[in-house]
VMD Tcl script that builds the backbone (N, CA, C; Angstrom):
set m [mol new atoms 417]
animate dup $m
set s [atomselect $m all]
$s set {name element resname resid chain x y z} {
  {N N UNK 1 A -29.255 -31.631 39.775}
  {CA C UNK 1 A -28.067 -30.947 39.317}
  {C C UNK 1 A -27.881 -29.695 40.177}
  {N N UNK 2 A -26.562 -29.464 40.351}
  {CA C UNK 2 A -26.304 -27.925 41.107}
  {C C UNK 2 A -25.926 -27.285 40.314}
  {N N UNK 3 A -26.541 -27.055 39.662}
  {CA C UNK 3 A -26.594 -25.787 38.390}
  {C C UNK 3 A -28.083 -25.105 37.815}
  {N N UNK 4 A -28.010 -23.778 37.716}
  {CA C UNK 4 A -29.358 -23.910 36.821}
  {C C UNK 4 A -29.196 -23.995 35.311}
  {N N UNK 5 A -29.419 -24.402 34.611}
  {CA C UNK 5 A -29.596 -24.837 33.651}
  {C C UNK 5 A -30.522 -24.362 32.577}
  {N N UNK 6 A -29.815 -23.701 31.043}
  {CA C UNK 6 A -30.539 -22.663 30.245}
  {C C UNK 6 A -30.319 -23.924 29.243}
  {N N UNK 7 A -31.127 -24.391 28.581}
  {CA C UNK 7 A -31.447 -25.521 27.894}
  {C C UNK 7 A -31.946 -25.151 26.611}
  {N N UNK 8 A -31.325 -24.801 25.304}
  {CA C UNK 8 A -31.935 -24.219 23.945}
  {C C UNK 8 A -31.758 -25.198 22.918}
  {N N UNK 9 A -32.621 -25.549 22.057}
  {CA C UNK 9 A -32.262 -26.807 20.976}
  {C C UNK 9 A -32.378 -25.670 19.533}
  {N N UNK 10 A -31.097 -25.701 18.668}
  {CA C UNK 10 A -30.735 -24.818 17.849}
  {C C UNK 10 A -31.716 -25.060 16.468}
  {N N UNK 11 A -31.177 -26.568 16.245}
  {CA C UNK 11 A -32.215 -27.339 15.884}
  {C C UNK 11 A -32.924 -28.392 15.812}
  {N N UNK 12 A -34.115 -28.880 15.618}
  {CA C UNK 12 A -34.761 -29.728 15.902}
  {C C UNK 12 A -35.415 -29.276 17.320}
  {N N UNK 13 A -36.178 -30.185 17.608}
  {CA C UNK 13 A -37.106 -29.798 19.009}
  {C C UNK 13 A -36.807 -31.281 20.306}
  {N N UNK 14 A -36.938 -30.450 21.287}
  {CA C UNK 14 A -37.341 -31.542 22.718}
  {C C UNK 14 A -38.609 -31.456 23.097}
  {N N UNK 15 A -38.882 -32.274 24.447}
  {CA C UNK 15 A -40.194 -31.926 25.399}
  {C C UNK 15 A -39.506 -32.204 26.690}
  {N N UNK 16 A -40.141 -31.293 27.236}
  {CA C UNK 16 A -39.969 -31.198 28.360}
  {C C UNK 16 A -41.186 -31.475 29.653}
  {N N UNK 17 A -40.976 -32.090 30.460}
  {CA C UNK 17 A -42.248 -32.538 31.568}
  {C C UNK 17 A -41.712 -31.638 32.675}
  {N N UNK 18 A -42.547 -31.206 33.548}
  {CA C UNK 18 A -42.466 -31.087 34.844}
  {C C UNK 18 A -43.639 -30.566 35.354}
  {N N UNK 19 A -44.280 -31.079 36.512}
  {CA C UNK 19 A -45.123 -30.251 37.712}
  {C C UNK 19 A -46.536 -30.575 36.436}
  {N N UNK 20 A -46.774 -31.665 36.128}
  {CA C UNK 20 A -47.990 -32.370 35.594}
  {C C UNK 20 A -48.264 -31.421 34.122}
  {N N UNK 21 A -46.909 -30.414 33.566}
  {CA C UNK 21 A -47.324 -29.734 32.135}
  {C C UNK 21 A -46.284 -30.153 31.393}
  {N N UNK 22 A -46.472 -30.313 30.139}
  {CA C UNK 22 A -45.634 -30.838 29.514}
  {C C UNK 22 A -45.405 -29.703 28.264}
  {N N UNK 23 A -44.078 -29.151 27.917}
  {CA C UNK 23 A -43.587 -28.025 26.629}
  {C C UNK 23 A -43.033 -28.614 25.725}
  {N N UNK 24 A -43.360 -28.211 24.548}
  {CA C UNK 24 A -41.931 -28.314 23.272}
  {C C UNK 24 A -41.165 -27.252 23.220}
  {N N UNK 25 A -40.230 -27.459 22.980}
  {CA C UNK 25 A -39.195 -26.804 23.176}
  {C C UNK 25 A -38.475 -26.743 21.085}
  {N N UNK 26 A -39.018 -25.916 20.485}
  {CA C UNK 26 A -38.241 -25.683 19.502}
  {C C UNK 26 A -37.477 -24.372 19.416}
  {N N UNK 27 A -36.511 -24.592 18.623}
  {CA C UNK 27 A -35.526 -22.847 18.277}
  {C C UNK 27 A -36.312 -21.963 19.107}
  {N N UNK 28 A -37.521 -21.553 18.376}
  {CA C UNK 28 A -38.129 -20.438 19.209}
  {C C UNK 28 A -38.223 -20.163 20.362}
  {N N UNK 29 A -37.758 -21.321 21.592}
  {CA C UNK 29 A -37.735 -21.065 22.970}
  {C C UNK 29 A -36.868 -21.863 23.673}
  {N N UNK 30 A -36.920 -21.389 24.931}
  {CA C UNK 30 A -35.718 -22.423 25.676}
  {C C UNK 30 A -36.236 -22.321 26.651}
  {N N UNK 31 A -35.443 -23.242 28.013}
  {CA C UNK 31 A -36.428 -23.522 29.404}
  {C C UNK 31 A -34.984 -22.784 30.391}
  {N N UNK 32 A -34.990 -22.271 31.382}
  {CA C UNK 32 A -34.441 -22.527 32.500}
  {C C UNK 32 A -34.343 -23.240 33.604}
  {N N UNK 33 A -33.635 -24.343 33.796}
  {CA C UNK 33 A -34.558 -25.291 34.854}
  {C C UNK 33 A -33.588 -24.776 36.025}
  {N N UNK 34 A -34.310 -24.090 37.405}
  {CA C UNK 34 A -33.216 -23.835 38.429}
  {C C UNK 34 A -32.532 -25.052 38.724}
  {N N UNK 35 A -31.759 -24.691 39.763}
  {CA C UNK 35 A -30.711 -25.994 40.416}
  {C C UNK 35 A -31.681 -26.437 41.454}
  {N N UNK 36 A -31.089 -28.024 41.214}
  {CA C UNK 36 A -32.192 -28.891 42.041}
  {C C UNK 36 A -33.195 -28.956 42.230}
  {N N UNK 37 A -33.661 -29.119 40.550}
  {CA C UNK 37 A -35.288 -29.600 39.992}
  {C C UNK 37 A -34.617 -30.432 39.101}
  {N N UNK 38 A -36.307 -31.586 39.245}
  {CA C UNK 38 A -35.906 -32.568 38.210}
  {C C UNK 38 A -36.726 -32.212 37.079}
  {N N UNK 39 A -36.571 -32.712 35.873}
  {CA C UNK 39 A -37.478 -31.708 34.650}
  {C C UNK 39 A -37.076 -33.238 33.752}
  {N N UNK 40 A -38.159 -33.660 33.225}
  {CA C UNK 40 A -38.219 -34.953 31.749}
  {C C UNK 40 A -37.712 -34.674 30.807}
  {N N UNK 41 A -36.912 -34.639 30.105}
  {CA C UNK 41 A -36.442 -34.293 28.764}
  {C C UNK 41 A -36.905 -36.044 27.997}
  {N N UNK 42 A -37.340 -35.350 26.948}
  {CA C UNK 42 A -37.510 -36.399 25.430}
  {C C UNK 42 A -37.205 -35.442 24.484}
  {N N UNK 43 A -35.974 -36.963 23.715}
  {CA C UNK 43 A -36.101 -36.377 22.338}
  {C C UNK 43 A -36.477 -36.926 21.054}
  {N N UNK 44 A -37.203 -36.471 20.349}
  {CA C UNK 44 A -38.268 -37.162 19.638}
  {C C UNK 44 A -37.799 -37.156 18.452}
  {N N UNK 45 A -36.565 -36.189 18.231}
  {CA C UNK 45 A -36.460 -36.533 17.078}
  {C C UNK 45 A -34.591 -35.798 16.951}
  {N N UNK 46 A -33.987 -36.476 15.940}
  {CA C UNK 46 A -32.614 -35.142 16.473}
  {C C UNK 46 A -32.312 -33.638 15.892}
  {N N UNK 47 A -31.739 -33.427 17.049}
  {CA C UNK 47 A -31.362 -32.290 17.928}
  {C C UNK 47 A -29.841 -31.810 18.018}
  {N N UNK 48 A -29.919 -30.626 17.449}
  {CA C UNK 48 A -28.652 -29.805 18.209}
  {C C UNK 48 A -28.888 -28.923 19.444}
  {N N UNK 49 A -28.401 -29.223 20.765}
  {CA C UNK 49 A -28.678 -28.719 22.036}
  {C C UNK 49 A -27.585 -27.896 22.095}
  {N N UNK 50 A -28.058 -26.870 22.654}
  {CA C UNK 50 A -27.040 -25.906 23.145}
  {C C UNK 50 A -27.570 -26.059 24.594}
  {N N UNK 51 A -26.431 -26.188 25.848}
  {CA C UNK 51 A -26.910 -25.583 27.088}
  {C C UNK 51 A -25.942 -24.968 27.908}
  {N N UNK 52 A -26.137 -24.740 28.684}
  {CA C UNK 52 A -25.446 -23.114 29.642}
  {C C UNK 52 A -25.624 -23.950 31.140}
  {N N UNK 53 A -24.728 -23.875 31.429}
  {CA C UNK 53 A -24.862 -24.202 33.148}
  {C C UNK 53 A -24.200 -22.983 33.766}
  {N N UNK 54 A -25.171 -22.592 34.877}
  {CA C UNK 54 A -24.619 -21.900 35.594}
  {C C UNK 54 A -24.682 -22.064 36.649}
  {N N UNK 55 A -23.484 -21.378 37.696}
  {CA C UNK 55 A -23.234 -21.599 39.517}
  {C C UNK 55 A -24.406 -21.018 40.035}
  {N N UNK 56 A -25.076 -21.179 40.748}
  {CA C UNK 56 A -25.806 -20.825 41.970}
  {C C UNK 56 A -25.494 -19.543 41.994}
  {N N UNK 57 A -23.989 -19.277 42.577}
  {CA C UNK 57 A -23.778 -18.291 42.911}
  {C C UNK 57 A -23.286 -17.097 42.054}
  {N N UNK 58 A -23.472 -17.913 40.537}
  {CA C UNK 58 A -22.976 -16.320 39.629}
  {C C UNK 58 A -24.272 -15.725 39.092}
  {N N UNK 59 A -25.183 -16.570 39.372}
  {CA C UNK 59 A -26.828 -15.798 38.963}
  {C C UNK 59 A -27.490 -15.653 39.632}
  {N N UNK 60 A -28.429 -15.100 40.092}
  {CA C UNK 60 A -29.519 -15.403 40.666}
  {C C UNK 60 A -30.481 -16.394 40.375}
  {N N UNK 61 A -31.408 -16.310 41.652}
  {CA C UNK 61 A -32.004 -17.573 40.930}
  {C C UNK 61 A -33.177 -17.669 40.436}
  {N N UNK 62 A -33.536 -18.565 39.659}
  {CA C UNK 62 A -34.538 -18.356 38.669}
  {C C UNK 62 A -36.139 -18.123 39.203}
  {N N UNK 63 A -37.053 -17.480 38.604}
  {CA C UNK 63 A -38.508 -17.180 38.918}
  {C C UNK 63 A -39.479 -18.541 39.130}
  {N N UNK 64 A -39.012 -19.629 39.133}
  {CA C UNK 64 A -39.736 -21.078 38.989}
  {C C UNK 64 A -38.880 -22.265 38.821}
  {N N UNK 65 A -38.775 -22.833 39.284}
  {CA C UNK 65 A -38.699 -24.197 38.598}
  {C C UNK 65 A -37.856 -24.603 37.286}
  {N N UNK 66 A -39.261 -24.113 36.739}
  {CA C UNK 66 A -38.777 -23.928 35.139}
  {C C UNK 66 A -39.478 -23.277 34.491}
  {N N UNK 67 A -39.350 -22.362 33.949}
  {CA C UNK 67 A -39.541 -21.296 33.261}
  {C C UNK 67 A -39.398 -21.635 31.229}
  {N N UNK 68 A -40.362 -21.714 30.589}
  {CA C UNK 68 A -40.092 -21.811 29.048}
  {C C UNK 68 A -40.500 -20.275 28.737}
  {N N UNK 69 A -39.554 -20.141 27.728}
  {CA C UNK 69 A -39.796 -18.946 27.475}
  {C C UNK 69 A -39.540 -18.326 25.687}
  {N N UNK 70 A -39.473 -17.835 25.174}
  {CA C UNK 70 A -39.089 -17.206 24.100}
  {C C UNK 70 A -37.623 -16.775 23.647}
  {N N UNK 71 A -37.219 -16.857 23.222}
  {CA C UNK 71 A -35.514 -16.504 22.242}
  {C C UNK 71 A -35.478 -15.822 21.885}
  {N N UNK 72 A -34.669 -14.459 22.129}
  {CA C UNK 72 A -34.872 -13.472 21.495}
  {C C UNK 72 A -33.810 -13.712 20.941}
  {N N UNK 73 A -33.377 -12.779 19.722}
  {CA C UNK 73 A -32.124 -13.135 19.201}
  {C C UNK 73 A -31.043 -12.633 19.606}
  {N N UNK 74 A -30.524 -11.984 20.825}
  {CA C UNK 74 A -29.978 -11.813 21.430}
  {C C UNK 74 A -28.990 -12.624 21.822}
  {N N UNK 75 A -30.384 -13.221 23.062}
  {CA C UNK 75 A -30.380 -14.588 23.523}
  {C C UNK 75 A -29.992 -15.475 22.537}
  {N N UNK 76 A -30.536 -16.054 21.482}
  {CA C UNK 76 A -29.800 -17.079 20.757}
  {C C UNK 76 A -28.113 -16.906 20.285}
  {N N UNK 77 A -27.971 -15.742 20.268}
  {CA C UNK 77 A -26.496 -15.466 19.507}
  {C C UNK 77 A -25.631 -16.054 20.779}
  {N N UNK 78 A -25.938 -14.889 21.944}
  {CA C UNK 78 A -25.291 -15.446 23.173}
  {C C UNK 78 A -25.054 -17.173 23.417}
  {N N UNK 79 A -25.630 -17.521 23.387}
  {CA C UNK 79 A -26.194 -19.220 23.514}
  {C C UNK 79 A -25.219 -19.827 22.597}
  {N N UNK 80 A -25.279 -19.116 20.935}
  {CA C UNK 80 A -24.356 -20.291 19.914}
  {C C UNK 80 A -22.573 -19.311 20.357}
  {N N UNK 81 A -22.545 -18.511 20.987}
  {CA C UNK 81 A -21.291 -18.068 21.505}
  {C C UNK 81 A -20.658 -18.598 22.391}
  {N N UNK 82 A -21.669 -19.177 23.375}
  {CA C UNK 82 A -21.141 -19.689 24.791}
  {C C UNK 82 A -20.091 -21.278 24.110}
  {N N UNK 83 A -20.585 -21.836 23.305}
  {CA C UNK 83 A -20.355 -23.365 22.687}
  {C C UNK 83 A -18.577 -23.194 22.172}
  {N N UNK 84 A -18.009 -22.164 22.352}
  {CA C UNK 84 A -16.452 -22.208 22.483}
  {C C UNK 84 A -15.824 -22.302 23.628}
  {N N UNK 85 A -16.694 -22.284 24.782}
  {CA C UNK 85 A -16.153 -22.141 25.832}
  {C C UNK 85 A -16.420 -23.375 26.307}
  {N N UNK 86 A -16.043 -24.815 26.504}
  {CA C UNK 86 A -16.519 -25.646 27.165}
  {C C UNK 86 A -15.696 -25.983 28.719}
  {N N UNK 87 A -15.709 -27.350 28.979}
  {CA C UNK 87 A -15.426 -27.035 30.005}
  {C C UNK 87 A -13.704 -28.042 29.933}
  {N N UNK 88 A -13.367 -28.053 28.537}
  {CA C UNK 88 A -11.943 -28.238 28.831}
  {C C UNK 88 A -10.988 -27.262 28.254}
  {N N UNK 89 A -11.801 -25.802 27.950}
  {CA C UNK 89 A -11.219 -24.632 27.504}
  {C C UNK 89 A -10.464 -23.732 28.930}
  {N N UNK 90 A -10.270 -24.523 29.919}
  {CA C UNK 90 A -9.703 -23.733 30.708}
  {C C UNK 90 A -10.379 -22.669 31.435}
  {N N UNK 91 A -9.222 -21.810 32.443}
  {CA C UNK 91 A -10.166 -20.790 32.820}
  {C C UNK 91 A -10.611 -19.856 31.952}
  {N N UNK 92 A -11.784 -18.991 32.279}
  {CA C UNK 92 A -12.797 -18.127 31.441}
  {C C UNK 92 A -11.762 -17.268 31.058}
  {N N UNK 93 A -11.573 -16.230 30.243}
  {CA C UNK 93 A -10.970 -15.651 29.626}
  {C C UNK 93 A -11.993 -14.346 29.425}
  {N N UNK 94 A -11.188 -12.643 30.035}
  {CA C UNK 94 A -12.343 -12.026 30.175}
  {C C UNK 94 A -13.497 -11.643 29.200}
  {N N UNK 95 A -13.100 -11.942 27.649}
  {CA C UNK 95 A -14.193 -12.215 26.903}
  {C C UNK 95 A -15.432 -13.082 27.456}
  {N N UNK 96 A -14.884 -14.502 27.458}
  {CA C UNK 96 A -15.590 -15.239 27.874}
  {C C UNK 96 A -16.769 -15.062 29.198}
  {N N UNK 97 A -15.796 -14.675 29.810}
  {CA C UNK 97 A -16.672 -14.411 31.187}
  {C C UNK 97 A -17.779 -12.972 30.766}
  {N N UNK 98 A -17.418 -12.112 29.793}
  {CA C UNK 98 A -18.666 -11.059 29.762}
  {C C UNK 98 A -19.322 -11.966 28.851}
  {N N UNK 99 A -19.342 -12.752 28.048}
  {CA C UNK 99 A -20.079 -13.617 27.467}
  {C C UNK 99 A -21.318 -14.090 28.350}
  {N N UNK 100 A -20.681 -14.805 29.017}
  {CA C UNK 100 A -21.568 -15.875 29.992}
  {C C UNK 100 A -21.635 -14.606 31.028}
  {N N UNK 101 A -21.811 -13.631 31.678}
  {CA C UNK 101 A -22.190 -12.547 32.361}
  {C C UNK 101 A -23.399 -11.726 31.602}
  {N N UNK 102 A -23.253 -11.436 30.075}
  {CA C UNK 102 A -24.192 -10.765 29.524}
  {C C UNK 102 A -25.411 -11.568 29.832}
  {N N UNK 103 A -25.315 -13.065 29.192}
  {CA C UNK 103 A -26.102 -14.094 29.147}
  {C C UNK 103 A -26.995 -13.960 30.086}
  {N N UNK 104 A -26.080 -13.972 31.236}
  {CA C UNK 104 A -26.884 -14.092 32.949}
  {C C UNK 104 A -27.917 -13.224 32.813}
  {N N UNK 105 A -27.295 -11.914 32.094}
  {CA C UNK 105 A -28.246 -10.622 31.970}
  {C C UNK 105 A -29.570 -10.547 31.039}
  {N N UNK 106 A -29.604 -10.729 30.377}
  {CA C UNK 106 A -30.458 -11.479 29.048}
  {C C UNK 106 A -31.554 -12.222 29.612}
  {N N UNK 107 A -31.403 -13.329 30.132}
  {CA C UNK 107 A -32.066 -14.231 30.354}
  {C C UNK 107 A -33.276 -13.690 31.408}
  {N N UNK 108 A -33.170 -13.370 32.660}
  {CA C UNK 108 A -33.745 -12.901 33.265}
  {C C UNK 108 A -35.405 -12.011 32.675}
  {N N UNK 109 A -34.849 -11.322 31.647}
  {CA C UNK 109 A -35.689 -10.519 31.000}
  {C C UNK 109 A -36.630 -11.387 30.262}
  {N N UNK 110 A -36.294 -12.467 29.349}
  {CA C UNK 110 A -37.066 -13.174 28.965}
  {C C UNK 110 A -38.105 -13.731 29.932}
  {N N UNK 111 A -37.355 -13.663 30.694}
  {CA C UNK 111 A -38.276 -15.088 31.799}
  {C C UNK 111 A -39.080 -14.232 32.910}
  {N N UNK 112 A -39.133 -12.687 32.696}
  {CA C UNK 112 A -40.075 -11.981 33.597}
  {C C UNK 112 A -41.209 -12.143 33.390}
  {N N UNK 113 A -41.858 -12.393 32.520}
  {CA C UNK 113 A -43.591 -12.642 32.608}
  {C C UNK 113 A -43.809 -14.124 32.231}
  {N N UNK 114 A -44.128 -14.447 33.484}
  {CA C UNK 114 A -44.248 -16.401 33.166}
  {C C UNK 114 A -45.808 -16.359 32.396}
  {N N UNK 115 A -46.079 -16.929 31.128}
  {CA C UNK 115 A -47.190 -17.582 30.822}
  {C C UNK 115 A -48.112 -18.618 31.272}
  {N N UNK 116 A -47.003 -19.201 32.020}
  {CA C UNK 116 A -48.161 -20.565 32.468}
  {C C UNK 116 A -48.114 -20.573 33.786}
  {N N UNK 117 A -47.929 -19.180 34.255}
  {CA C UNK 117 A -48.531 -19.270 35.696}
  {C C UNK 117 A -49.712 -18.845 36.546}
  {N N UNK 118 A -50.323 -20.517 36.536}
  {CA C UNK 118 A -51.547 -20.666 36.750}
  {C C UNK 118 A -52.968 -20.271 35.672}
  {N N UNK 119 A -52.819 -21.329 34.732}
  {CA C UNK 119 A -53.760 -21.549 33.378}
  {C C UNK 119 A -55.407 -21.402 34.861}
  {N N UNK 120 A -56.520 -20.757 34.617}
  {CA C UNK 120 A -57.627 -20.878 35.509}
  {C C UNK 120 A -58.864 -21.127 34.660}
  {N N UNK 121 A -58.898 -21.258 33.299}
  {CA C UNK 121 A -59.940 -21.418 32.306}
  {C C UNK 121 A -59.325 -22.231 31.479}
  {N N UNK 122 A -60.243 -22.664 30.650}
  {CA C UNK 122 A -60.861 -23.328 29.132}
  {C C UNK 122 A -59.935 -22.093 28.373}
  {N N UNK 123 A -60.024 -21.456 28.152}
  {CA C UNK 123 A -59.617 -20.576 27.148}
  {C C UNK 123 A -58.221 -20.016 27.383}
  {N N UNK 124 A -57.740 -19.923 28.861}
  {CA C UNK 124 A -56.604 -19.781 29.207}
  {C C UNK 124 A -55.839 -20.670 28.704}
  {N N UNK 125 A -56.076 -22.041 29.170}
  {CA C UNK 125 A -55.292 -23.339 28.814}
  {C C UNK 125 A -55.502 -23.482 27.351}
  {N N UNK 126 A -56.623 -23.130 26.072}
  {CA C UNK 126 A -56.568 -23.542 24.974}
  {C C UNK 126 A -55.089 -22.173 24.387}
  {N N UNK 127 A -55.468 -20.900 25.080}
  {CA C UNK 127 A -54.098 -19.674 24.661}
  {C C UNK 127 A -53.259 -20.446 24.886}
  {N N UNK 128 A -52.585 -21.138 25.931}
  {CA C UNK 128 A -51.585 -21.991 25.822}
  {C C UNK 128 A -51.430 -22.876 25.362}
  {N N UNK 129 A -52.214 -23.618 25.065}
  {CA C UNK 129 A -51.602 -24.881 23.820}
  {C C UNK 129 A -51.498 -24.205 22.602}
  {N N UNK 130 A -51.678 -23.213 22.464}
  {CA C UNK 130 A -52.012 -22.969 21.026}
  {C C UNK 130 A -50.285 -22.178 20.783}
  {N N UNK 131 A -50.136 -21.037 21.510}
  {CA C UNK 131 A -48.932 -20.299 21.392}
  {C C UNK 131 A -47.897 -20.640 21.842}
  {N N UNK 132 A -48.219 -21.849 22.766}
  {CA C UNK 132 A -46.672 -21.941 23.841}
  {C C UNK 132 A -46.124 -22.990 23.150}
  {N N UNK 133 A -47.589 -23.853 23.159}
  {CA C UNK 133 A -47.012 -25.596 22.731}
  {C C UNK 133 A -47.172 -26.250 24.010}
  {N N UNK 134 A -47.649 -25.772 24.881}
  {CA C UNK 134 A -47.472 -26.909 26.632}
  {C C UNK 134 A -48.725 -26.942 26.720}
  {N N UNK 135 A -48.992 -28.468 26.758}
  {CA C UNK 135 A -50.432 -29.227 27.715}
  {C C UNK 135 A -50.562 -28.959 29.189}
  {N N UNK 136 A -51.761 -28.854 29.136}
  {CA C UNK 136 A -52.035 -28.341 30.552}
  {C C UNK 136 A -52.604 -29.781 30.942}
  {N N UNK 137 A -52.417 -30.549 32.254}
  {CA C UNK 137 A -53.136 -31.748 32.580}
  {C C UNK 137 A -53.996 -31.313 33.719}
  {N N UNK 138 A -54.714 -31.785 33.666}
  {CA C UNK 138 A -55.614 -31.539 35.422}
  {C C UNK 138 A -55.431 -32.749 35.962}
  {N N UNK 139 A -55.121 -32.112 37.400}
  {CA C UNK 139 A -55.173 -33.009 38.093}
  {C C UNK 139 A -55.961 -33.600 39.029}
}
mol reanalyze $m
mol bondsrecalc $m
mol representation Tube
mol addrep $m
């Protein structure tokens, strides 16, 4: 996809695969997947998805791949706000556009301290299954 992609399930949960770790993804968090990565989605059970696409060029680009991260409620409000704006609502409307501009802003912050970059112990990888929800596989 040429978009990066802010991926939040409002309710119910996904999983997500990529790069041999696998996340759940409930309310409490969402993933960023940059543009042009491929990332597994399953859904195991149903789901209300909220997601956000954005241009290349109206964000920067993301710290990884894919990034799971935490919801702040910020972030979630932004997210169930964006869902009036689709994409046969015409052009953005300058509400809209500080909408999806704040968003841009928001997000970033969540996704500054990656957790699962680079699990190096037993105890590292058990902190992460335990708080994140993502399996660590060895390879």
């Amino acid at each position: 996809m040429n978009r990066h992609y802010l991926l939040y399930a409002s309710v119910g949960m996904m999983r997500l695969e990529a790069d041999g770790c696998i996340w759940t993804l409930p309310p409490a968090r969402a993933a960023l997947i940059a543009a042009e990565n491929e990332v597994i989605v399953s859904l195991p059970q149903k789901l209300t998805a909220c997601s956000v696409l954005f241009a290349p060029g109206f964000v920067a680009p993301p710290p990884a791949p894919l990034s799971v991260f935490d919801m702040s409620p910020l972030a979630r409000e932004l997210v169930m706000e964006t869902r009036a704006f689709g994409n046969d609502s015409g052009a953005l409307s300058d509400y809209a556009a500080s909408v999806f501009s704040t968003l841009a802003k928001v997000i970033p912050r969540a996704v500054d301290i990656d957790p699962f970059d680079g699990p190096n112990s037993f105890a590292d990888k058990a902190r992460l299954e335990g708080r994140y929800g993502v399996i660590v596989r060895e390879t």
